[in-house]
C-alpha positions as CSV (number, residue, x, y, z in Angstrom):
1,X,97.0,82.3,109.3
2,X,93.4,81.7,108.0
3,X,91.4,81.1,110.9
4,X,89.0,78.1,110.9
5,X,86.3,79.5,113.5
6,X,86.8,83.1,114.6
7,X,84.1,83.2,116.6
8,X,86.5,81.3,119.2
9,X,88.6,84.5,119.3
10,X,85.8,87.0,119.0
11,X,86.5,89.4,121.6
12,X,90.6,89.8,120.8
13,X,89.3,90.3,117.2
14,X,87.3,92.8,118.3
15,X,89.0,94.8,120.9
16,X,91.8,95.9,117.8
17,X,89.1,96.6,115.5
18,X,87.0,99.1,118.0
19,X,90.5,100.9,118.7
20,X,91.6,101.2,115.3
21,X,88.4,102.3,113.2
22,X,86.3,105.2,114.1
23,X,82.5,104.6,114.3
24,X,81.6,105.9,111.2
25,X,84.0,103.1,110.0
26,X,83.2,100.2,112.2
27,X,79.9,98.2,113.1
28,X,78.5,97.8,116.6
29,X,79.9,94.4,118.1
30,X,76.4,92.7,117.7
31,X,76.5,93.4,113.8
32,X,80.0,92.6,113.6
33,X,79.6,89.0,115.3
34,X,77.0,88.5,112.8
35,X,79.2,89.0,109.7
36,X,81.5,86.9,111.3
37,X,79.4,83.9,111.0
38,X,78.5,84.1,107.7
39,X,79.9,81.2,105.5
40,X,81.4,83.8,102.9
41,X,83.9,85.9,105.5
42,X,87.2,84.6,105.9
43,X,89.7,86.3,108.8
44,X,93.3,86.0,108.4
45,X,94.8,86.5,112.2
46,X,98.4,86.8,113.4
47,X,99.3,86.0,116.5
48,X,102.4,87.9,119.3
49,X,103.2,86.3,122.4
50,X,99.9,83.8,122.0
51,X,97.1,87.1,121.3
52,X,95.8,87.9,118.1
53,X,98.2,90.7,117.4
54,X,96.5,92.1,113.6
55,X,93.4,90.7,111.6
56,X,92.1,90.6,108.3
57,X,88.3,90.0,107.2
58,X,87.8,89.6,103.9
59,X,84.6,88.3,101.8
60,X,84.6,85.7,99.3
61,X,82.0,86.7,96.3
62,X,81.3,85.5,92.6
63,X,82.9,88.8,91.2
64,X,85.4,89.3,93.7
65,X,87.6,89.0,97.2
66,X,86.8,91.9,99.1
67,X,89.2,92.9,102.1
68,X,87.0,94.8,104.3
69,X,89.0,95.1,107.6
70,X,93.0,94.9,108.3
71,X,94.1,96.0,112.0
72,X,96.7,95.9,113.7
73,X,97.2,96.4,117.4
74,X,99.0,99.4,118.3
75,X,101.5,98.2,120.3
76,X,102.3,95.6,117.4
77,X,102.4,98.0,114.3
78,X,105.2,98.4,112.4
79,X,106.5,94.5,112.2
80,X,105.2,93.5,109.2
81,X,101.9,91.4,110.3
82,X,99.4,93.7,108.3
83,X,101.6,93.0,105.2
84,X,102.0,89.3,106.1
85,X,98.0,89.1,106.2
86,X,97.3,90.9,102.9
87,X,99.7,88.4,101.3
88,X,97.8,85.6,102.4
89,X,94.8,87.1,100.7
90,X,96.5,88.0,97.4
91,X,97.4,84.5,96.7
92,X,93.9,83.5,97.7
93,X,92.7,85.7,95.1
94,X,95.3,85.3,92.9
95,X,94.1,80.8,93.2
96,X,90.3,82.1,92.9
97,X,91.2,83.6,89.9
98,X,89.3,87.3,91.3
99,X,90.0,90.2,91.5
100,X,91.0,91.9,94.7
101,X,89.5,94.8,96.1
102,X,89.4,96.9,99.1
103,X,88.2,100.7,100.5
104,X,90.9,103.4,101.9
105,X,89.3,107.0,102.9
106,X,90.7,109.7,100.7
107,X,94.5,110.6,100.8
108,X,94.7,114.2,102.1
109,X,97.4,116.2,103.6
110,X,95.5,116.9,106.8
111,X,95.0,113.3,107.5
112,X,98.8,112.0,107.2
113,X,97.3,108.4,108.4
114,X,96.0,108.6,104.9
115,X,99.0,109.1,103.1
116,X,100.7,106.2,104.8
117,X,97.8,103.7,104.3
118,X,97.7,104.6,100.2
119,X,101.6,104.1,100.3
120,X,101.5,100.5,102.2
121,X,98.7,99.4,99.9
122,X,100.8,100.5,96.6
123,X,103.7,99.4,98.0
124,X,102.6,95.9,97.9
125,X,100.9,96.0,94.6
126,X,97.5,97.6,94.6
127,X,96.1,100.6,92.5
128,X,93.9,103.5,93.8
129,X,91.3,104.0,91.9
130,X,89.9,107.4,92.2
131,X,86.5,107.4,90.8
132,X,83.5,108.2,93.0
133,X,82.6,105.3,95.6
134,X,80.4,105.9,99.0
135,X,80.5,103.1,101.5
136,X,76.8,103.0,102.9
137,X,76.4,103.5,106.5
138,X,77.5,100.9,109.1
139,X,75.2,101.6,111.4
140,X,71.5,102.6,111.8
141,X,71.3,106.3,111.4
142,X,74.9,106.7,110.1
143,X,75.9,108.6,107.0
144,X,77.7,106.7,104.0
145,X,81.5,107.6,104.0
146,X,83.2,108.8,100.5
147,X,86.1,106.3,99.8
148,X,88.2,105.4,97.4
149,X,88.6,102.1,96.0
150,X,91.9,99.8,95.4
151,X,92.3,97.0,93.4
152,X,95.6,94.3,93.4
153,X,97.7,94.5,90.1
154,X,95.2,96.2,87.9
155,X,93.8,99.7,87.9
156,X,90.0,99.3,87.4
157,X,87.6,101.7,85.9
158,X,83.6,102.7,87.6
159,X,82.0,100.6,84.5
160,X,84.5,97.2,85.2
161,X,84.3,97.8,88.8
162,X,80.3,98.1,88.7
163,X,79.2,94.3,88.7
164,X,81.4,94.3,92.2
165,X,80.2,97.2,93.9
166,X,76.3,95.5,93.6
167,X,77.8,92.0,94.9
168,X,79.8,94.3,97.5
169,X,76.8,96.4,98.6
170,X,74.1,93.4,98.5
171,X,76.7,90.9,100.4
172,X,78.7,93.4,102.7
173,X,76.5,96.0,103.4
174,X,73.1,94.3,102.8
175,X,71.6,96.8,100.6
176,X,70.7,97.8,96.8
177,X,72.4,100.8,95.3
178,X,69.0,102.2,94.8
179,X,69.5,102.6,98.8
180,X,72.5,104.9,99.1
């Protein structure tokens, strides 16, 4: 369900996302208030028992929908609210006409969390694309993180993908590419 204000909810938001990103991943709760309020993020929320039991904050840009952050808690995983949220946002995109992107880290063996992410994402109709990408730090003093990106029902190459990755990196991360 697209929430109208999630500020309202803040704190359940919250609580699942600081369990289920690491730092490097995540921004502190003041930053991450602040994105919230901003006219072009849209979070998708379902609810178990009356909490917020996964979300889904996604931007709304000219070149693109970005899907920046799908958790669910851990308690609730496995019941098909992560994939009921991503649907919500593919026909969203799908009515916007955009393309649909999103970041997953790197699919190795020693990390089998990645494996299973890369297989829910193609499982519901997204490509990984695996040309360079660095996602610039979320937090003062931070180090970028190496990702890879995905894109609904279309692979996309680094030149198509380029006119996103500036919207992405001026909207989302508030930066130039000259930057990272």
């Amino acid at each position: 369900m697209l929430m109208t204000d999630p500020m309202e909810r803040f704190e359940e938001i919250y609580r699942i996302y600081k369990i289920s990103f690491p730092q490097v991943e995540r921004r502190t709760k003041e930053d991450q208030r602040k994105i919230m309020e901003n006219p072009r993020v849209k979070v998708w929320t379902a609810e178990k028992d009356g909490r917020i039991a996964a979300f889904l904050v996604g931007w709304e840009l000219e070149s693109c929908v970005y899907l920046e952050h799908l958790a669910t808690d851990p308690a609730c995983r496995g019941g098909g609210l992560g994939k009921g949220l991503v649907g919500e946002s593919i026909r969203d995109a799908n009515e916007r006409r955009l393309p649909l992107i999103l970041e997953i880290e790197p699919v190795t063996e020693e990390k089998p969390d990645t494996v299973r992410r890369a297989a829910f994402y193609e499982r519901l109709g997204f490509v990984i694309n695996r040309f360079p990408y660095e996602q610039p730090p979320l937090r003062k003093g931070a180090e970028g993180c190496p990702l890879w990106i995905v894109t609904y029902g279309t692979s996309m190459d680094e030149k198509e993908f380029f006119p996103c990755k500036k919207e992405i990196y001026r909207q989302v991360y508030g930066c130039s590419l000259q930057e990272v």
